[in-house]
VODREN-427624 format. One line per 10 residues: number of its first residue (from 1); their letters; for each residue x, y, z of N, C-alpha, C. Coordinates in Angstrom, 2 decimals. Each point is the difference from the previous one (the first is absolute). Layout:
// residues N
NUM	A	X Y Z X Y Z X Y Z ~ ... $
//
This chain:
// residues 59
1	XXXXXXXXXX	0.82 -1.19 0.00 -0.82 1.19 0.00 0.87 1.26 0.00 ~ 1.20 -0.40 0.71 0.85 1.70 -0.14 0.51 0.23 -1.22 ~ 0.45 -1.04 -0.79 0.33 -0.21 -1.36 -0.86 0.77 -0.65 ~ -1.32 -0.40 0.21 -0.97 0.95 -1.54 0.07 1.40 0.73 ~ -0.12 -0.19 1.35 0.00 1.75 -0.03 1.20 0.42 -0.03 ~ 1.19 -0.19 -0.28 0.64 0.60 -0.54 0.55 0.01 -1.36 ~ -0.66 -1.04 -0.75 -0.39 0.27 -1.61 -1.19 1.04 -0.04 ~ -0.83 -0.08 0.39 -1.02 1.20 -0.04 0.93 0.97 0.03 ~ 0.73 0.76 1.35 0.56 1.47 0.24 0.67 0.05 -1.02 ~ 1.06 -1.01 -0.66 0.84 0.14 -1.29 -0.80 0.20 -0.89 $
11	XXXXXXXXXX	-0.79 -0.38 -0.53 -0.69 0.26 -1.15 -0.82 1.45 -0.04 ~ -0.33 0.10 1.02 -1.00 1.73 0.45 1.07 0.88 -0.18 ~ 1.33 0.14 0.55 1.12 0.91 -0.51 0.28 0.12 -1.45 ~ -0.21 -1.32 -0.23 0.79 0.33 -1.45 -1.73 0.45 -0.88 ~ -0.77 -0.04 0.23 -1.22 0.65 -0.50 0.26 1.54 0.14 ~ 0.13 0.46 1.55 -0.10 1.17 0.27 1.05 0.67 -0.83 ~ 0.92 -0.05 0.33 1.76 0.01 -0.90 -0.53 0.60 -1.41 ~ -0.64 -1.09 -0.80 0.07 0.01 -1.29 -1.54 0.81 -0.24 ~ -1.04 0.13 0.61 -1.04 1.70 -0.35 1.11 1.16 0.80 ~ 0.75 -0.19 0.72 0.72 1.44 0.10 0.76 0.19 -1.38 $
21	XXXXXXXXXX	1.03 -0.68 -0.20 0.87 0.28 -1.23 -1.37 0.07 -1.36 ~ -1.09 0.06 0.31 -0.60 -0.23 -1.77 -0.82 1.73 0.48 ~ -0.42 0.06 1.08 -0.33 1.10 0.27 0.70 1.38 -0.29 ~ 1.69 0.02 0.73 0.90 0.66 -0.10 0.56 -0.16 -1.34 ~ -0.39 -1.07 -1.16 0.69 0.29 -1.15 -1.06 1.02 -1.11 ~ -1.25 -0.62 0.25 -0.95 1.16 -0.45 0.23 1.00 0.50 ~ -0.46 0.48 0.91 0.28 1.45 0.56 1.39 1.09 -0.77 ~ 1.06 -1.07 0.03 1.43 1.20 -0.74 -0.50 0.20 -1.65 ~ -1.26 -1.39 -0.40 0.10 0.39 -1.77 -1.28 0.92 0.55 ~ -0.59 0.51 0.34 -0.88 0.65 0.15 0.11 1.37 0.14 $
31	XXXXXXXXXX	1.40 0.19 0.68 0.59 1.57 0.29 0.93 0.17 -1.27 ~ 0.33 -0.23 -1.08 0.79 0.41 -0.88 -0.79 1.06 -0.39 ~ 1.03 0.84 -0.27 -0.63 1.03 -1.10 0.29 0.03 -1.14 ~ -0.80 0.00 -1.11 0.13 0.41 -1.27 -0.32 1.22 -0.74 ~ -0.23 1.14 0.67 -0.72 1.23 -0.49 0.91 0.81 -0.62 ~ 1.19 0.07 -0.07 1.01 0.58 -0.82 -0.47 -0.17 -1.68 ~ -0.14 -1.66 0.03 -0.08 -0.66 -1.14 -0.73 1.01 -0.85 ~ -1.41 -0.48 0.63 -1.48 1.12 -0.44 0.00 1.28 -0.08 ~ 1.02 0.80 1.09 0.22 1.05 -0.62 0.04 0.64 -1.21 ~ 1.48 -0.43 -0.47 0.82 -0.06 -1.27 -1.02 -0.57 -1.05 $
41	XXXXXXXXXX	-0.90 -0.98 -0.06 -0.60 0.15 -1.11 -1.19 0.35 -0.27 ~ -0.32 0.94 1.60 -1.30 1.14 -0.51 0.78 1.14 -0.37 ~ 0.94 0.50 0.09 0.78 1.15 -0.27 0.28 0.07 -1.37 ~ 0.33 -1.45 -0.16 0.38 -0.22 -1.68 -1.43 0.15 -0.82 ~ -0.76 -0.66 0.29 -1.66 0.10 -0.51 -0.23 1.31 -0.28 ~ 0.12 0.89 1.60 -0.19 1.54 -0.41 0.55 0.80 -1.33 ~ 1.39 -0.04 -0.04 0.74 0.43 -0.87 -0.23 -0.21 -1.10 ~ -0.50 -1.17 -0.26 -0.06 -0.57 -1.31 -1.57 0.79 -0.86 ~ -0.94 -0.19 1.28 -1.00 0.61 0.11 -0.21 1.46 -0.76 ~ 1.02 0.79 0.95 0.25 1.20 -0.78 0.71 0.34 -1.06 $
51	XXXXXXXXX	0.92 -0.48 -0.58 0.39 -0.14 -1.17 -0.96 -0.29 -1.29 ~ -0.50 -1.04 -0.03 -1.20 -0.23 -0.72 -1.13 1.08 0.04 ~ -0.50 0.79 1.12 -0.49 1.18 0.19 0.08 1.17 -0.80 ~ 1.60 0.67 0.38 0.92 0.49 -0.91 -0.52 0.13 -1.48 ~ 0.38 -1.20 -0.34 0.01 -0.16 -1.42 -1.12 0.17 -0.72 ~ -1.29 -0.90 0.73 -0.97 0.11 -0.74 -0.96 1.68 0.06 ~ 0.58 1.06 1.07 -0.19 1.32 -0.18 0.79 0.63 -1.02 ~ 1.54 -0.55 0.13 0.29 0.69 -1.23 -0.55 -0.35 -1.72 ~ -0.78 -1.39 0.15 -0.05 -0.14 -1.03 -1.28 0.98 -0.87 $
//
């Protein structure tokens, strides 16, 4: 009987163990930022935007 309960406690650690590490590995992809990215290609959009603008007034 002390045997399974201490296969039980081993097995409940390594449960607990392994939702911490899956928890804590979501969480860091969750805080990345990517907004630089998006920046740069609404800025580029803009520009482009107005150029085409531009032109078709001068035309």
């Amino acid at each position: 009987m002390k045997n399974l309960r201490k296969i039980i406690a081993f097995f409940t650690i390594i449960f607990i163990a392994g939702i911490y590490l899956a928890v804590r590995t979501v969480n860091t992809s969750l805080q990345q930022k990517e907004t630089p990215k998006e920046t740069v290609e609404i800025q580029k959009d803009t520009t482009y935007l107005l150029k085409s603008e531009k032109k078709i007034k001068t035309v």
